[in-house]
C-alpha positions in Angstrom: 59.4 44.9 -27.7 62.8 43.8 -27.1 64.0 43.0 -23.2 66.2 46.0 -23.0 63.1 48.7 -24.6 61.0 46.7 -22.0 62.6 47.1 -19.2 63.8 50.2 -19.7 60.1 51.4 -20.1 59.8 50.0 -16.7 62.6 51.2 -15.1 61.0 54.5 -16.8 57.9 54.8 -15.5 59.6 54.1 -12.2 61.5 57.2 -12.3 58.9 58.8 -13.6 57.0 57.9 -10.5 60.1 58.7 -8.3 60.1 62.1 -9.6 56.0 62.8 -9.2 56.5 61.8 -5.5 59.3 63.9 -4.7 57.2 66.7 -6.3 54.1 66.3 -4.3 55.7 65.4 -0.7 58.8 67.1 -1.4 57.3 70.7 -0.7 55.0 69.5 2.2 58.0 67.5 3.9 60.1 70.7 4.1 57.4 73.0 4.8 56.1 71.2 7.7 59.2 69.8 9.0 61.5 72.7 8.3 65.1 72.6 7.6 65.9 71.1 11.5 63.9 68.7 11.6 64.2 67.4 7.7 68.3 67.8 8.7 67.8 65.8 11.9 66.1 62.5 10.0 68.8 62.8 6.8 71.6 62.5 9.3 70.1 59.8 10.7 69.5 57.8 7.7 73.1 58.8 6.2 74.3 56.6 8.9 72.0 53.8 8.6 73.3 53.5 4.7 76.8 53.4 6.1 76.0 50.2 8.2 74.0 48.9 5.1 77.2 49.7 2.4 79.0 47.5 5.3 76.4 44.7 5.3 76.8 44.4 1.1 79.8 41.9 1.4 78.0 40.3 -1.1 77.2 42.6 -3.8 74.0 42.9 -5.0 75.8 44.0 -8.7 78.2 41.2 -8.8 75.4 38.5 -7.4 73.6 39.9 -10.5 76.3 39.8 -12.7 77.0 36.0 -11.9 73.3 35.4 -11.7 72.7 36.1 -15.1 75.5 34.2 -16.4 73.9 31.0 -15.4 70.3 32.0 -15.7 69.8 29.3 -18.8 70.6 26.2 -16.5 68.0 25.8 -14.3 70.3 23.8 -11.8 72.9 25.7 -11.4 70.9 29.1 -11.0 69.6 27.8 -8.6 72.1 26.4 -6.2 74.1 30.2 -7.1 71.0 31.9 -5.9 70.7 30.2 -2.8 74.4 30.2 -1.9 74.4 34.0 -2.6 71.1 34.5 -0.7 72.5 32.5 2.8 75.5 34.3 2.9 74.6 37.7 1.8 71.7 37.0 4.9 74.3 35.8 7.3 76.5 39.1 6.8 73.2 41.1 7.3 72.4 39.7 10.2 75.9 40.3 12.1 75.8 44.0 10.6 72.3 44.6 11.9 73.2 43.7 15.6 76.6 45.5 15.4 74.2 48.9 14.5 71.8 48.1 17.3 74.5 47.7 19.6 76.0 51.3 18.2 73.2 53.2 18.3 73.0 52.6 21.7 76.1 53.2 23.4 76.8 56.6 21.1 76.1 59.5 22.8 74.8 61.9 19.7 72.4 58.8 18.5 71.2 57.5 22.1 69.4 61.5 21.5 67.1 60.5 19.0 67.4 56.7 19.8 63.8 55.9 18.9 64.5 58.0 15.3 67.5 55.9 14.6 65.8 52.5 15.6 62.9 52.7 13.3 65.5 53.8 10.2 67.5 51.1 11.5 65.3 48.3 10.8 66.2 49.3 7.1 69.1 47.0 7.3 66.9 44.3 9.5 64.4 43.9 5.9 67.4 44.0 4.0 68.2 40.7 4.3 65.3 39.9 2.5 66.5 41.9 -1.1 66.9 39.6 -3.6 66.1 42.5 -7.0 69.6 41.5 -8.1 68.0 37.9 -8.8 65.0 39.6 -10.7 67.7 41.7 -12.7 69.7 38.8 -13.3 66.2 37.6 -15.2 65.6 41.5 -16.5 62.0 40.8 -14.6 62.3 44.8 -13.7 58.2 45.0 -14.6 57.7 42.8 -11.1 60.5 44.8 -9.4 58.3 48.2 -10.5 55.0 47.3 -9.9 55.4 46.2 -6.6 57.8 49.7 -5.5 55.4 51.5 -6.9 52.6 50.2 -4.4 55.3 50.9 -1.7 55.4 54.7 -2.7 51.8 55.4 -3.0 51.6 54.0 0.4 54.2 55.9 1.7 53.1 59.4 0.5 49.6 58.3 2.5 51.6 57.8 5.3 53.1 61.2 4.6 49.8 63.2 4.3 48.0 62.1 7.0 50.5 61.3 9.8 52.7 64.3 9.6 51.2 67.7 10.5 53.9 69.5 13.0 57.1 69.5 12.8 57.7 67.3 15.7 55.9 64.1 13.5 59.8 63.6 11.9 59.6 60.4 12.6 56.2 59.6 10.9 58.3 60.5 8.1 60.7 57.9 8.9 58.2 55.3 8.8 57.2 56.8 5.6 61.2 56.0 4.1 60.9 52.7 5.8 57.3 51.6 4.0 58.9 53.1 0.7 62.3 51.2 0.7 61.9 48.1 2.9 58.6 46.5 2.1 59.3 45.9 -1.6 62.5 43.3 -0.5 59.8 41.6 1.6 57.1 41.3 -1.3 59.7 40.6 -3.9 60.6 38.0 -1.9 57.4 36.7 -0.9 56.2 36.3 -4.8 59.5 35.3 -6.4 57.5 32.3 -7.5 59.3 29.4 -9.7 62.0 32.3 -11.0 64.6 30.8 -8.4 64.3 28.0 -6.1 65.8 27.5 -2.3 68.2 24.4 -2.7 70.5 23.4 -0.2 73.3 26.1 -0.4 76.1 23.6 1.7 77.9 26.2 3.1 81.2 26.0 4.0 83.9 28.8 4.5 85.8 27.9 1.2 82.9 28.9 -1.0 81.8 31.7 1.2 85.6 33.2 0.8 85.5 32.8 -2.9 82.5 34.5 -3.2 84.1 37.7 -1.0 87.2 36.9 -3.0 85.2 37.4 -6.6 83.3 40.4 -5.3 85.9 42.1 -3.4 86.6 44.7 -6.3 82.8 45.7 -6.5 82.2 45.6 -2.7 84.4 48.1 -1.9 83.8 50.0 -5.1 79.9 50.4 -3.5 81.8 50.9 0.1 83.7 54.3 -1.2 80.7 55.2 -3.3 78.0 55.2 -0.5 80.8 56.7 2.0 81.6 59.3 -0.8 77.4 60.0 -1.7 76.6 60.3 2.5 79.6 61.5 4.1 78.6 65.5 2.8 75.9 65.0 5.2 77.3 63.1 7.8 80.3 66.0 8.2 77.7 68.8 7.5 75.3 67.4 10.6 78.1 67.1 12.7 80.4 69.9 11.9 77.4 72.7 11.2 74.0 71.5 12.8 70.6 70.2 11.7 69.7 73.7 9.9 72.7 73.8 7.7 71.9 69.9 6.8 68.3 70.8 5.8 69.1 73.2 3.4 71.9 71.4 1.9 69.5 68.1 1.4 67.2 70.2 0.1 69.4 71.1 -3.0 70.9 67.5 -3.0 67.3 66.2 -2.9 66.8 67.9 -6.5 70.4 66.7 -7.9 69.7 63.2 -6.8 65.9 63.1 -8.5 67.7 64.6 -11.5 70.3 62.3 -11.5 67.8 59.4 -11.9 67.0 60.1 -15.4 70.6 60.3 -17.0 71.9 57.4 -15.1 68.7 54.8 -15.4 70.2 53.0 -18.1 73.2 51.6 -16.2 71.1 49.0 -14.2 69.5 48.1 -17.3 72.4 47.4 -19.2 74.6 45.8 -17.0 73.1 42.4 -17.4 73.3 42.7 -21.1 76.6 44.1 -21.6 78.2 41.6 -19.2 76.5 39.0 -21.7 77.9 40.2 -24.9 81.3 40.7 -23.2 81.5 37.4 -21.7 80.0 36.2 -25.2 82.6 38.5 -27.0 80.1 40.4 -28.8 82.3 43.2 -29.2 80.4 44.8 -32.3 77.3 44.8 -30.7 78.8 46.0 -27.3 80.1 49.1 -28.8 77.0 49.9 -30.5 74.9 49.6 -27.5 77.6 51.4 -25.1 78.0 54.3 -27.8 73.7 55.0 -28.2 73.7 54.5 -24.2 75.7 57.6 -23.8 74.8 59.8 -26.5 71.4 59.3 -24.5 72.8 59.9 -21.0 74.2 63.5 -22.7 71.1 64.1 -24.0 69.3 64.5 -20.8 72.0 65.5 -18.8 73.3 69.0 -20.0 69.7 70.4 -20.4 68.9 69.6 -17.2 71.9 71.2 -16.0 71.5 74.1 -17.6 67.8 74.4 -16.9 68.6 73.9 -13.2 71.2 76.4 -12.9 68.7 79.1 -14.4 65.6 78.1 -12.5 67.4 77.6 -9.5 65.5 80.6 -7.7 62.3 79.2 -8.8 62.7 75.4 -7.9 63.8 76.4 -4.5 60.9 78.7 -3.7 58.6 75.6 -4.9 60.1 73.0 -3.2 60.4 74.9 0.0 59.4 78.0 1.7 61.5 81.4 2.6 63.3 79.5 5.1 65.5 77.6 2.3 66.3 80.9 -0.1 70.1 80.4 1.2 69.6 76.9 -0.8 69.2 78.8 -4.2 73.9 79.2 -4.3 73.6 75.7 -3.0 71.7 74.4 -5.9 73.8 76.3 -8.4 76.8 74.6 -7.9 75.4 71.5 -7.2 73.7 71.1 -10.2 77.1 70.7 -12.1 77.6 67.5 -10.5 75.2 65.9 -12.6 77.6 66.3 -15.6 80.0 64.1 -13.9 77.9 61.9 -12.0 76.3 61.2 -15.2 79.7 60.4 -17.4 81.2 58.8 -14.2 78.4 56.5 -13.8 78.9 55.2 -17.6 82.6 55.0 -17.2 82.3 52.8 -14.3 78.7 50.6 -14.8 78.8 50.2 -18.7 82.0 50.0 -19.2 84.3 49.2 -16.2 82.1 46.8 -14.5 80.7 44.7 -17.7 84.8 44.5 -18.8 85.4 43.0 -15.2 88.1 46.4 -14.5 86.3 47.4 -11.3 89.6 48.4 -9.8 89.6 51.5 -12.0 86.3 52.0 -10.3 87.7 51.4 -6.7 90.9 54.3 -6.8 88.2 56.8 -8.5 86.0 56.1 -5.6 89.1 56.4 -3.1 90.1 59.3 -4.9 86.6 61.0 -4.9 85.6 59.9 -1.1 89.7 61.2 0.0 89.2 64.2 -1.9 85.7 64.9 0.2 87.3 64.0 3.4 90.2 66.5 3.5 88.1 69.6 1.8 84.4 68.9 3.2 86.0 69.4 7.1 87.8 72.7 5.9 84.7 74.3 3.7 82.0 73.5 6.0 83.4 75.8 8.4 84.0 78.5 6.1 80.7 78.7 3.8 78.6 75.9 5.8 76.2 74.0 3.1 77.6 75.9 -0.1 81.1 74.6 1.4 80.1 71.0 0.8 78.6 71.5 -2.2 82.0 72.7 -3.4 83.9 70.1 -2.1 82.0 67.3 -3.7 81.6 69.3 -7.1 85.8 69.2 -7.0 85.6 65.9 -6.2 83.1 64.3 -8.4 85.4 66.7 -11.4 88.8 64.7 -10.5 87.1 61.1 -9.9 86.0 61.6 -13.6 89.1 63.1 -15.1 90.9 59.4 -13.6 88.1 57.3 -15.0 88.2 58.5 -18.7 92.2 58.8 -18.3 92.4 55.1 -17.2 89.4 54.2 -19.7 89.5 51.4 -22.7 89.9 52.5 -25.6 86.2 52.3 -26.7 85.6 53.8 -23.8 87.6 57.0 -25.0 86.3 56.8 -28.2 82.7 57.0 -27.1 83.1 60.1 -25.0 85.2 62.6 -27.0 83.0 61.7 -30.3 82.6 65.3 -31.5 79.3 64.6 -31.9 78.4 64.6 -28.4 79.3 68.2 -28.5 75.6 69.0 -30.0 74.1 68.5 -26.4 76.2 71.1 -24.7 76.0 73.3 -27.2 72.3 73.4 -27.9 71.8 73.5 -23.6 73.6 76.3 -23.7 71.7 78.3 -26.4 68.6 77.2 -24.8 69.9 78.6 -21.2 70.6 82.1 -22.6 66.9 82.3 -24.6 65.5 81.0 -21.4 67.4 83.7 -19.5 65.7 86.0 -21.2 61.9 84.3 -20.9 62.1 84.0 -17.1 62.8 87.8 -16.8 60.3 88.2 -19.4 57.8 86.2 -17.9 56.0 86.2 -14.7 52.8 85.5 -13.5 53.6 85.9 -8.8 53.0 81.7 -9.1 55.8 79.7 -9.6 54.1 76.5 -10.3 52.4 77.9 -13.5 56.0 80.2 -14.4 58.4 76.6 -13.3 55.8 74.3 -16.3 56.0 77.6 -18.5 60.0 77.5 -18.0 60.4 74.0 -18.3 58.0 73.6 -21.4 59.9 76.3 -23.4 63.4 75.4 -22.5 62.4 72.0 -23.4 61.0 73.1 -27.0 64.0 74.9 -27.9 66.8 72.3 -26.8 64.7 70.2 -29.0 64.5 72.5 -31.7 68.0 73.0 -31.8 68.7 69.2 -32.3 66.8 68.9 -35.2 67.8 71.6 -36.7 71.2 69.9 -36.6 69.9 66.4 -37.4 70.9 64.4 -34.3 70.0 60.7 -34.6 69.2 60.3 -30.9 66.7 63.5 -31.7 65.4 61.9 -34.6 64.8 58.7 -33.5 63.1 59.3 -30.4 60.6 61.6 -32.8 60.3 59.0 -34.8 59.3 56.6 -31.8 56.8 59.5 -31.3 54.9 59.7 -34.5 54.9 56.2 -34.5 53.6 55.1 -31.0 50.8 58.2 -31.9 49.7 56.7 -35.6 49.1 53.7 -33.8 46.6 55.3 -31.2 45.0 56.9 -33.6 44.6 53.7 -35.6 43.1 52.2 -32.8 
């Protein structure tokens, strides 16, 4: 199995995991919490990943990126890794104390101080991340295995420490055993990968080091501003409630999201390889399959979403989130252009060193969010945000293919990636017709019927017209089976 199929497999079954959880504590969470309290501890944690976009001077993506250009020396990967570790830790540090210090003099946070302390110590195990070096190695088996201990413990956490809806911040001990402890163990067991060596630190190197990274350091600042600041200005501006049933919604675009998008981390190290290597053949052919595959998934998820909408809402919470079901609706459209945004900037953009095409899409996105988020909020509450960041997601990608490369154009308007839209929306109108055709009063056993048959005929569709992604993931299929059955 090749390095990319490997690790991609991993970085499946990681997503797959990612979306069993949410499926399982998901319901409970909002259920027992309700939409206060699950609004309360997502406002809280959209400003802890404020302080921790702040603490990324150096960039997890670009110490990969230079990582991995390096990673057959022995020597000099190692004296990167530990320059890039030292300073990354010393700019954590400052950023950690600076939130402590916040939190405590802030009026609305001092009000649930203990809530924001414990999510707080998020940027305190931070410190200790170094997945970009494993990525840098495409080691994303070791970064799998040990996240997915993390989340079994976590949902443990969840199911027996929170039973009222007072126990919110059970649940943030939950986030914190789910996100933090993996940087620790990854640390812990990087074994001979990469070895400490004496970084000698001086301000020259650490300056060329923010100098090199600028571009993707404040690419992730006006990303992470632009994917928290709904919520942030939705807590503030409209209250808990509103919050809870707006994350709700966003909860299910962000799980979603996973699938179409979990190539990019994949590929990055690769791509920048063949780039620098000026491998431009092989580039293209990789880039071109990568996003054919990202369409794919995305539009029938879209579509499936937007017609289930009622259903996935009553599963994932109670009668208290039925003003989600508009919510969801317009959100799901996001994923179209979170999906071809993503591939713009990560597999194209970022591997071709033109991050500052990814910076003014970001500015244009986050400005865009800023003046309407303020203005709708007040008007239609959580539907208002979702609107604002649908319009604003729509002109962030509209600059991004406009300022693309040329290979970049080519790959997205290739007729052929019309197939995917087209068949998702044949298979919305039949399923439109077999979710007012069938119903059984359980929507767990109606959502797997949905899902199953909108799946079949998408697929159906696609092979009637012969598409090659179609046809070779069958192929994969009959070919992974013949060899169980061999066996």
């Amino acid at each position: 199995m090749s390095s990319i199929k490997k690790n991609y497999f991993f970085n499946t079954i990681f997503i797959i995991l990612n979306s069993i959880i949410p499926l399982v504590t998901i319901p409970y969470l909002n259920r027992t919490l309700g939409p206060e309290n699950m609004g309360r501890v997502t406002l809280a944690l959209s400003f802890v990943m404020y302080f921790s976009t702040f603490s990324g001077l150096i960039n997890p993506i670009f110490s990969m990126r230079e990582l991995s250009k390096f990673r057959d020396s022995i020597t000099e990967k190692n004296k990167i890794f530990s320059s890039l570790f030292f300073y990354g830790m010393i700019v954590k540090l400052i950023t950690y104390i600076l939130y402590f210090v916040i939190v405590i003099f802030i009026r609305e946070t001092r009000q649930n101080l203990f809530l924001y302390l414990l999510l707080g110590s998020q940027l305190f195990f931070e410190i200790f991340s170094i997945e970009w070096a494993y990525q840098a190695h495409e080691e994303y088996d070791k970064i799998v295995t040990r996240n997915i201990f993390c989340k079994i413990v976590s949902v443990l956490l969840i199911f027996f420490l929170i039973r009222t809806p007072l126990d919110y911040n059970w649940y943030a001990v939950s986030i914190i055993v789910a996100m933090s402890i993996p940087f620790l163990l990854n640390f812990i067991l990087k074994k001979d990968m990469v070895k400490f060596e004496d970084p000698k630190l001086s301000f020259k190197v650490f300056f060329k080091y923010v100098r090199d990274s600028f571009s993707i350091y404040v690419l992730k600042l006006f990303e992470n501003f632009f994917i928290n600041v709904d919520k942030l200005l939705l807590g503030f501006l409209a209250g808990n409630y509103y919050l809870g049933l707006y994350n709700l919604a966003d909860k299910i675009i962000i799980l979603s999201s996973s699938f179409s998008t979990s190539l990019t981390t994949v590929l990055i190290p690769r791509l920048s390889y063949l780039f620098h290597k000026n491998e431009i053949d092989d580039f293209f052919e990789k880039l071109s399959k990568a996003f054919k595959f990202i369409l794919f998934i995305t539009f029938p998820m879209v579509v499936g979403i937007f017609v289930l909408a009622p259903h996935i809402v009553a599963f994932f919470g109670d009668e208290r989130y039925r003003p989600s079901i508009i919510t969801l609706k317009i959100v799901s459209f996001n994923l179209i252009f979170i999906s071809i945004s993503n591939f713009l900037s990560y597999q194209i953009n970022i591997p071709c060193n033109r991050e500052r095409f990814n910076i003014i899409g970001s500015a244009i996105s986050l400005g865009t969010s800023l003046i309407f988020i303020p203005v709708f909020v007040r008007i239609f509450y959580h539907n208002g945000a979702a609107l604002s960041m649908l319009f604003s997601l729509l002109l962030q990608t509209i600059f991004l293919f406009f300022t693309s490369t040329n290979i970049g154009k080519d790959i997205v308007i290739d007729v052929k990636n019309l197939f995917y839209p087209f068949s998702s929306i044949l298979m919305g109108m039949i399923l439109f017709f077999i979710v007012n055709w069938f119903k059984t009063g359980n929507v767990i056993i109606e959502l797997v019927f949905y899902i199953i048959s909108g799946a079949g005929i998408y697929l159906a569709f696609l092979i009637i017209i012969r598409d090659k992604i179609t046809l070779e993931l069958l192929n994969l299929l009959i070919v992974l089976l013949s060899r169980k059955f061999k066996k």
